[in-house]
PDB file with one MODEL, atoms N, CA, C and O in Angstrom:
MODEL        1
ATOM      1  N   UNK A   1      98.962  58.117 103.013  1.00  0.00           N
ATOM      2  CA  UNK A   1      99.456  59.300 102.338  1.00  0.00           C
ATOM      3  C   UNK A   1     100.184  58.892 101.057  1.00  0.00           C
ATOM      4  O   UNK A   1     100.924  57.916 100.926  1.00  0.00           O
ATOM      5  N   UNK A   2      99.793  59.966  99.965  1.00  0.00           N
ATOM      6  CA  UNK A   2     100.665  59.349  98.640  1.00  0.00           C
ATOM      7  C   UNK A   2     101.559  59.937  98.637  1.00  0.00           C
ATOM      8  O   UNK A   2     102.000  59.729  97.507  1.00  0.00           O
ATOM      9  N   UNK A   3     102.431  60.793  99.272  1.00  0.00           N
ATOM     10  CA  UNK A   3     103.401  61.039  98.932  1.00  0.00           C
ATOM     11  C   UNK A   3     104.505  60.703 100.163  1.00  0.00           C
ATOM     12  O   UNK A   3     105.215  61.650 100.503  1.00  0.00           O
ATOM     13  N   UNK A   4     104.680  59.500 100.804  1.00  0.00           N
ATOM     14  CA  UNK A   4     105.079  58.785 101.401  1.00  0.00           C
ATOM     15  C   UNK A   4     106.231  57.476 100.547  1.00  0.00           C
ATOM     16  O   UNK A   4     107.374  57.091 100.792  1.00  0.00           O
ATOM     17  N   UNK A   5     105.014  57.057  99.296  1.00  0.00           N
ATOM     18  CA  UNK A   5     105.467  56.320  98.625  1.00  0.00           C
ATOM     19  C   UNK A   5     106.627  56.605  97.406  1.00  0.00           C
ATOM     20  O   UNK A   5     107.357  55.855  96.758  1.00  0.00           O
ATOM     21  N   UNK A   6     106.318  58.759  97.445  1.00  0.00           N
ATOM     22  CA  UNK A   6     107.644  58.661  96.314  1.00  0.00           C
ATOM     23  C   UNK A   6     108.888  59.593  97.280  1.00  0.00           C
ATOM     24  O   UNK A   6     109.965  59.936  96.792  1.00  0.00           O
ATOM     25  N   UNK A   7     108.495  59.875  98.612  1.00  0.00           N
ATOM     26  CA  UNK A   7     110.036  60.256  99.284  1.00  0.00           C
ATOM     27  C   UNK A   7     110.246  58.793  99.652  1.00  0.00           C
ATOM     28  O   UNK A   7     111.470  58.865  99.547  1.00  0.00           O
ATOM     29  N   UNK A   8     110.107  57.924  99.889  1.00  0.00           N
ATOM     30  CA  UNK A   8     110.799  56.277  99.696  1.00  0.00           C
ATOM     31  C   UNK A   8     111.386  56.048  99.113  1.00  0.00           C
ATOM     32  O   UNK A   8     112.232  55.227  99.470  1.00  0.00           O
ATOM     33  N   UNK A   9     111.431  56.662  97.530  1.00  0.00           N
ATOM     34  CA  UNK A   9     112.278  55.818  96.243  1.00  0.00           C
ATOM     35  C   UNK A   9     113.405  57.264  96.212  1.00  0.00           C
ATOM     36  O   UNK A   9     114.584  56.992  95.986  1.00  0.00           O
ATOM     37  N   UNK A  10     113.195  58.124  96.341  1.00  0.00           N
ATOM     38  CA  UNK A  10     114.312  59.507  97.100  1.00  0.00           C
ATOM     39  C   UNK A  10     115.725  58.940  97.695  1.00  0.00           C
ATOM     40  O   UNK A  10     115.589  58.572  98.861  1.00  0.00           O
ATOM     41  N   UNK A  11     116.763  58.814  97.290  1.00  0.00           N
ATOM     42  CA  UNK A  11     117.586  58.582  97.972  1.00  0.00           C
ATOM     43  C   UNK A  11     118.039  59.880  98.238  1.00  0.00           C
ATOM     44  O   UNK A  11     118.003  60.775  97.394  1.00  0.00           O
ATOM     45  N   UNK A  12     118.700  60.092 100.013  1.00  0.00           N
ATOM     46  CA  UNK A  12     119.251  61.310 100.415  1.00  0.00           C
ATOM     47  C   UNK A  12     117.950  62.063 101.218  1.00  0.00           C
ATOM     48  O   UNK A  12     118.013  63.065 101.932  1.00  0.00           O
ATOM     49  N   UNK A  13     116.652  61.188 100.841  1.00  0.00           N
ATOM     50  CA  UNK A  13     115.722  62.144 101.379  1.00  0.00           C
ATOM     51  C   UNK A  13     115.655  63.073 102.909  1.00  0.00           C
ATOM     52  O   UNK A  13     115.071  64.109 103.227  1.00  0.00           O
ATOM     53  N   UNK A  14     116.694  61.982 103.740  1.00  0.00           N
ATOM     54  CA  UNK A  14     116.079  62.368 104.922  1.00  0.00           C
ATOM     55  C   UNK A  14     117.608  63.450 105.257  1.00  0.00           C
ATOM     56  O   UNK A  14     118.012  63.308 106.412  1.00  0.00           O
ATOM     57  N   UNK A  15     118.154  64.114 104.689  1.00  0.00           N
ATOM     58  CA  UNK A  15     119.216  65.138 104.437  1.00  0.00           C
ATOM     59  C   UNK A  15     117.857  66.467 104.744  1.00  0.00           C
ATOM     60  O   UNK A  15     118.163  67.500 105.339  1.00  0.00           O
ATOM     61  N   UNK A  16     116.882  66.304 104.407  1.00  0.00           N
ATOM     62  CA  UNK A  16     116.047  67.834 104.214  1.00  0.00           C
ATOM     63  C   UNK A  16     115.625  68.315 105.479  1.00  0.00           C
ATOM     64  O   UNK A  16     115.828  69.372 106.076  1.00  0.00           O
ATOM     65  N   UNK A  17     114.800  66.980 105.820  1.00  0.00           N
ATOM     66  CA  UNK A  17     114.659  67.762 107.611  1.00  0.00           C
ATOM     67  C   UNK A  17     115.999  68.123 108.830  1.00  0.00           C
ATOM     68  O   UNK A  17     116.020  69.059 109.629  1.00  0.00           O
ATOM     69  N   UNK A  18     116.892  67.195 108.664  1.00  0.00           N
ATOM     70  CA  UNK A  18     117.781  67.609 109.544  1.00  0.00           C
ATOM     71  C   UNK A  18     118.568  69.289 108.657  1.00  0.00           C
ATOM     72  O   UNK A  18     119.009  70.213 109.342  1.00  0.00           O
ATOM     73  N   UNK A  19     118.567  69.305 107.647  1.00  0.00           N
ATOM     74  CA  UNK A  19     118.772  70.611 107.283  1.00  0.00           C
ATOM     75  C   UNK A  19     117.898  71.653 107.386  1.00  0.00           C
ATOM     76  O   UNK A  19     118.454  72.726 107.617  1.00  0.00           O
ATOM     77  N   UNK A  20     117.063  71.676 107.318  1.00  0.00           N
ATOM     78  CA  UNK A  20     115.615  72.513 108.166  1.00  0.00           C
ATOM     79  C   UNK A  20     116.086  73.122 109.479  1.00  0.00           C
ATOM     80  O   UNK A  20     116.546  74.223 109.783  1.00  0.00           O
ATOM     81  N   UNK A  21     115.732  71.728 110.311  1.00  0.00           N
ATOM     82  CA  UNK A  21     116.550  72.239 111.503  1.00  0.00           C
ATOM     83  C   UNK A  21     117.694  72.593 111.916  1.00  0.00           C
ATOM     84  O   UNK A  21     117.644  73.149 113.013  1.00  0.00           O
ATOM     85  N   UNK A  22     118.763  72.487 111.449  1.00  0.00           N
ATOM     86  CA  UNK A  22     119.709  73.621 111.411  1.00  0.00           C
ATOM     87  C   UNK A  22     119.478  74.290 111.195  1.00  0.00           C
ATOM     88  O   UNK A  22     119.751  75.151 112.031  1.00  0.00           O
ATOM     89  N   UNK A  23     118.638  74.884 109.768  1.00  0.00           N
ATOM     90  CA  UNK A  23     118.720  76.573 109.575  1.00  0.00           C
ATOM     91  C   UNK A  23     117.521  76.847 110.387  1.00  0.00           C
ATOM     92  O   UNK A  23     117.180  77.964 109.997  1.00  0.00           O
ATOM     93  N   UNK A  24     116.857  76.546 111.107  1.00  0.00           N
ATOM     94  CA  UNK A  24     115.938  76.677 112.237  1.00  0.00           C
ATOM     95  C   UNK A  24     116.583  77.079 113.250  1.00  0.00           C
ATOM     96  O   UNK A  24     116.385  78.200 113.720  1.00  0.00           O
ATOM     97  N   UNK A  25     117.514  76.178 113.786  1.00  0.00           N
ATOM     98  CA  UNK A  25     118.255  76.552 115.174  1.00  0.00           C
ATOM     99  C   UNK A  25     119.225  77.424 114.933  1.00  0.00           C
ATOM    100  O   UNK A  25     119.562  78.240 115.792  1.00  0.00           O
ATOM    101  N   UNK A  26     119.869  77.352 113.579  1.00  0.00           N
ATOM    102  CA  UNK A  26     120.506  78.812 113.312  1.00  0.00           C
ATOM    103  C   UNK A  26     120.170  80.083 113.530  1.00  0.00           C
ATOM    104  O   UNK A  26     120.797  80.920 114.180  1.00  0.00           O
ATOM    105  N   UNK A  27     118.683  80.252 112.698  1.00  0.00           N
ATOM    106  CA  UNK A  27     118.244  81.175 113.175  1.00  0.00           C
ATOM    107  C   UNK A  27     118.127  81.899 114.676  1.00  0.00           C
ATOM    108  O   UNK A  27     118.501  82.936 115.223  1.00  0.00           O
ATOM    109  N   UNK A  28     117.289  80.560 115.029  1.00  0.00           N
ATOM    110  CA  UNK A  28     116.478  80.888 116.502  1.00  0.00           C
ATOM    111  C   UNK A  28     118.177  81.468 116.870  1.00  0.00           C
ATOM    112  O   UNK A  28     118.321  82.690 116.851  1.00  0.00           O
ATOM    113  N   UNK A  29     119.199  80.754 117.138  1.00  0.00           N
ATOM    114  CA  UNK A  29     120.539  81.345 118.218  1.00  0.00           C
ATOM    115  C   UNK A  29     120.765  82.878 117.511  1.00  0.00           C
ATOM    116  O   UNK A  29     121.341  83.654 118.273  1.00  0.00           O
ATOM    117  N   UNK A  30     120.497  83.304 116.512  1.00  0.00           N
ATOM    118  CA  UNK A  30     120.858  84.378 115.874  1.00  0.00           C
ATOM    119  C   UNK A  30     119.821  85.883 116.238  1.00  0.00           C
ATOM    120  O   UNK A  30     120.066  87.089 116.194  1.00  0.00           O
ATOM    121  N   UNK A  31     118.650  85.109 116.582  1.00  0.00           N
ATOM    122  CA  UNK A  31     117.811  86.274 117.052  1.00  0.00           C
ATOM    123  C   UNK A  31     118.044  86.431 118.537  1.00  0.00           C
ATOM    124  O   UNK A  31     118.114  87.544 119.060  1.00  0.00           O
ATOM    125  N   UNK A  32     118.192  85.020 119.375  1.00  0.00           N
ATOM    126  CA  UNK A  32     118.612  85.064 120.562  1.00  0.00           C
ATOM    127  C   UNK A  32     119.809  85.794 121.039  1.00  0.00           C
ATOM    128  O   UNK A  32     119.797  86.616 121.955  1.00  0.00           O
ATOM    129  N   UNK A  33     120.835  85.435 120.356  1.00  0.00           N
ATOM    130  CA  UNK A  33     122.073  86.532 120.639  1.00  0.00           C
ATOM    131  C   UNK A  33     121.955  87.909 120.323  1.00  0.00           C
ATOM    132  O   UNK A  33     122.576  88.757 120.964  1.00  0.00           O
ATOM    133  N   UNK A  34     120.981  88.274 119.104  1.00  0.00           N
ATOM    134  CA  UNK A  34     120.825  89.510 119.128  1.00  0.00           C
ATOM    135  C   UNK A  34     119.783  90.362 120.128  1.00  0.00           C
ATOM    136  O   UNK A  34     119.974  91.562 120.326  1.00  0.00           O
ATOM    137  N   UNK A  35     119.112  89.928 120.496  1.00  0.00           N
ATOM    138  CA  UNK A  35     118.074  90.296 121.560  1.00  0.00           C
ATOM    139  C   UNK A  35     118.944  90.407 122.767  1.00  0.00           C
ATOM    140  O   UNK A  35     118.762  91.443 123.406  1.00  0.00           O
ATOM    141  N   UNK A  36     119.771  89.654 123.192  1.00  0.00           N
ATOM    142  CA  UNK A  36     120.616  89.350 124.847  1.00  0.00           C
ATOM    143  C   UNK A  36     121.473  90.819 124.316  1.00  0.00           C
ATOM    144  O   UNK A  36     121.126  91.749 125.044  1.00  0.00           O
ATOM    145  N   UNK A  37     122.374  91.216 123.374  1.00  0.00           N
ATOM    146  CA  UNK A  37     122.818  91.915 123.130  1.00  0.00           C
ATOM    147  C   UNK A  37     122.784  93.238 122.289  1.00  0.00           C
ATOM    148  O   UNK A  37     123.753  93.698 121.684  1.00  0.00           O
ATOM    149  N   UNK A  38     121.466  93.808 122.340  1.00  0.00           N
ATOM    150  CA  UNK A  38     120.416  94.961 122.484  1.00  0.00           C
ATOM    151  C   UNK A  38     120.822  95.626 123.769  1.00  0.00           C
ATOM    152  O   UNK A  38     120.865  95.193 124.921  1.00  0.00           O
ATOM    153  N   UNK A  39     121.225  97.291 123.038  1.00  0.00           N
ATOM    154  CA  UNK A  39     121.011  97.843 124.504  1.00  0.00           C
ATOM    155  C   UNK A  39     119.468  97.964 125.206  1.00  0.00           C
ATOM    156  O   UNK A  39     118.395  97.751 124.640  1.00  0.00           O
ATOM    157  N   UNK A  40     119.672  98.336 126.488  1.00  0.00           N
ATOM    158  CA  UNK A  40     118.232  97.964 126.896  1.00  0.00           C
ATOM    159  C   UNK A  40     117.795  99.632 127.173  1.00  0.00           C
ATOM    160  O   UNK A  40     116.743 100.056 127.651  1.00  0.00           O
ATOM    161  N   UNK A  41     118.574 100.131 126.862  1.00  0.00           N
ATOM    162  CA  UNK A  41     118.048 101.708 126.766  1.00  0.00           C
ATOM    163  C   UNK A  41     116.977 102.173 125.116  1.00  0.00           C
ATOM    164  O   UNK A  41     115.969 102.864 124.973  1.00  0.00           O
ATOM    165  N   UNK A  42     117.879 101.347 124.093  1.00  0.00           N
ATOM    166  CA  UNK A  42     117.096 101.495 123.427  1.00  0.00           C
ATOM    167  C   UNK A  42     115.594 100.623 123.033  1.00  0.00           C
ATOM    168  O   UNK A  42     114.654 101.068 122.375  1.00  0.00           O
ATOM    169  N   UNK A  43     115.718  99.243 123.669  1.00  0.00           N
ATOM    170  CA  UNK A  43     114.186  98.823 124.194  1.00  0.00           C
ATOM    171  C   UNK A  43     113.308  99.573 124.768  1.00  0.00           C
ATOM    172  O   UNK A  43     112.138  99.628 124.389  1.00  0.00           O
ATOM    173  N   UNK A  44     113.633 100.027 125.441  1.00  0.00           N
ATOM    174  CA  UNK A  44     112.975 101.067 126.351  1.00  0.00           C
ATOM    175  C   UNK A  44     112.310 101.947 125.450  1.00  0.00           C
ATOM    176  O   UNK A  44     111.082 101.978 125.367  1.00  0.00           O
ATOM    177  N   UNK A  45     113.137 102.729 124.709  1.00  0.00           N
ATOM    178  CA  UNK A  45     112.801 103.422 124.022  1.00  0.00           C
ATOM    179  C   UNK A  45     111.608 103.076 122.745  1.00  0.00           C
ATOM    180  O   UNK A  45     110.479 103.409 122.384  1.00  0.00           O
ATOM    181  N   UNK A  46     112.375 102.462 122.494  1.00  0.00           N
ATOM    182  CA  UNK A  46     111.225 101.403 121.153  1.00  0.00           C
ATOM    183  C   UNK A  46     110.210 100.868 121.813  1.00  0.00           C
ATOM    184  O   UNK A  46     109.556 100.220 120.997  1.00  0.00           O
ATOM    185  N   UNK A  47     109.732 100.803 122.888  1.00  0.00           N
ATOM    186  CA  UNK A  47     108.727 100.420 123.786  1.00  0.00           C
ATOM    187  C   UNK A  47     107.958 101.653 124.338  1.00  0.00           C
ATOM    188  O   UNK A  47     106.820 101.395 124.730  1.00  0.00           O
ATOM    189  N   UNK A  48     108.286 102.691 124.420  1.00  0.00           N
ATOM    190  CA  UNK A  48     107.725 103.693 124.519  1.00  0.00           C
ATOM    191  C   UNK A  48     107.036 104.929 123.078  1.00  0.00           C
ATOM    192  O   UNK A  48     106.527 106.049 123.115  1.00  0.00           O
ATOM    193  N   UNK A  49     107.362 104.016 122.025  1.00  0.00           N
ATOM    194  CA  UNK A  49     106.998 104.793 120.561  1.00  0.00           C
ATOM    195  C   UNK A  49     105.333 104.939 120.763  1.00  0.00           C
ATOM    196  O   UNK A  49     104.742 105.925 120.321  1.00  0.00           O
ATOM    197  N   UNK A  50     104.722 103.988 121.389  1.00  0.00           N
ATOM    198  CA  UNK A  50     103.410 103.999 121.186  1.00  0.00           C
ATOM    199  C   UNK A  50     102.580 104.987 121.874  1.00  0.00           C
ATOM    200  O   UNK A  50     101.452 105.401 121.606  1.00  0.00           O
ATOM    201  N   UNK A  51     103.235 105.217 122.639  1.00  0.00           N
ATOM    202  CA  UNK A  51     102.149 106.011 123.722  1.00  0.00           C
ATOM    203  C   UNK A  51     103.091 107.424 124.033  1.00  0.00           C
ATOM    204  O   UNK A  51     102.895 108.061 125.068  1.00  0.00           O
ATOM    205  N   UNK A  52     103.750 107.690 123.397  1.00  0.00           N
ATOM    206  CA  UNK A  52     104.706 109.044 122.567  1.00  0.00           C
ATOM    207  C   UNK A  52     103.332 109.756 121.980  1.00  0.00           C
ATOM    208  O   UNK A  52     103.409 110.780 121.301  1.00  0.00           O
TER     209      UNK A  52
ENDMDL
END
């Protein structure tokens, strides 16, 4: 791969993926807490739009 040879001469390079994944796992906990804390009346509801 050629572009192997110029994230090599990159100093700091490897700062990008572990920052990725933070705002990755940020996310993911952010949809997760919001989903656990959804009422489930209104799932229900929003689950029933289709066939309304």
């Amino acid at each position: 791969m050629k572009f192997i040879h110029y994230l090599e001469k990159i100093t700091g390079v490897s700062i990008y993926p572990l920052l990725s994944f933070c705002i990755f796992g940020l996310f993911f906990l952010a949809v997760l807490v919001l989903v656990f804390k959804t009422d489930k009346k209104s799932i229900y509801n929003i689950s029933r739009i289709p066939l309304d």
